[in-house]
Residue, then its C-alpha position, 0 to 999 in steps of 0.5 A: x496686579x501685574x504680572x511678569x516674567x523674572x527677565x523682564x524684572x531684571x532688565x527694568x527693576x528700578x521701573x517697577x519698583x518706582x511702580x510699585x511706590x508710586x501706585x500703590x500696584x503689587x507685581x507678581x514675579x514668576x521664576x523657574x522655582x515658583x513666584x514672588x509678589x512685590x507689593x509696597x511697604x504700606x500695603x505690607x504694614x496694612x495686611x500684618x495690621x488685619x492679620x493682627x486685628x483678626x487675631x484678636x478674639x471678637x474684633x472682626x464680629x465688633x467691626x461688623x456691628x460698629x459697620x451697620x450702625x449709621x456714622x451719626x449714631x456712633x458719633x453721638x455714641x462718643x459725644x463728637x459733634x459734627x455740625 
């Protein structure tokens, strides 16, 4: 994450937004009265979507187990076939 000040924001704000579309790169701005973060639409659709899978009672413990399972197990668990 970058980090800067809330003048440098100011004199190069369409430089940073083009930035933060294109890379995917948050930047944390800093003012008198505290700091922001700048982060990318996607990036934002992406925390509120783990916010949400985390609020549902057992997800995060059934994403777990799904993880230690090898993929070719739970491909075969669903009848896909991948040769």
């Amino acid at each position: 994450m970058r980090h800067i000040t809330a003048n440098v924001a100011q004199r190069d704000f369409n430089g940073i937004l083009d930035t933060v579309i294109e890379f995917g790169e948050s930047v944390s701005i800093a003012t008198d009265k505290g700091t922001v973060i700048l982060i990318g639409q996607e990036e934002w659709n992406g925390l509120l979507e783990t916010i949400y899978l985390q609020s549902i009672p057992g997800m995060v413990e059934s994403i777990r187990e799904a993880r230690e399972v090898p993929a070719s197990e739970r491909l075969e668990d669903i009848g896909w076939d991948i040769n």
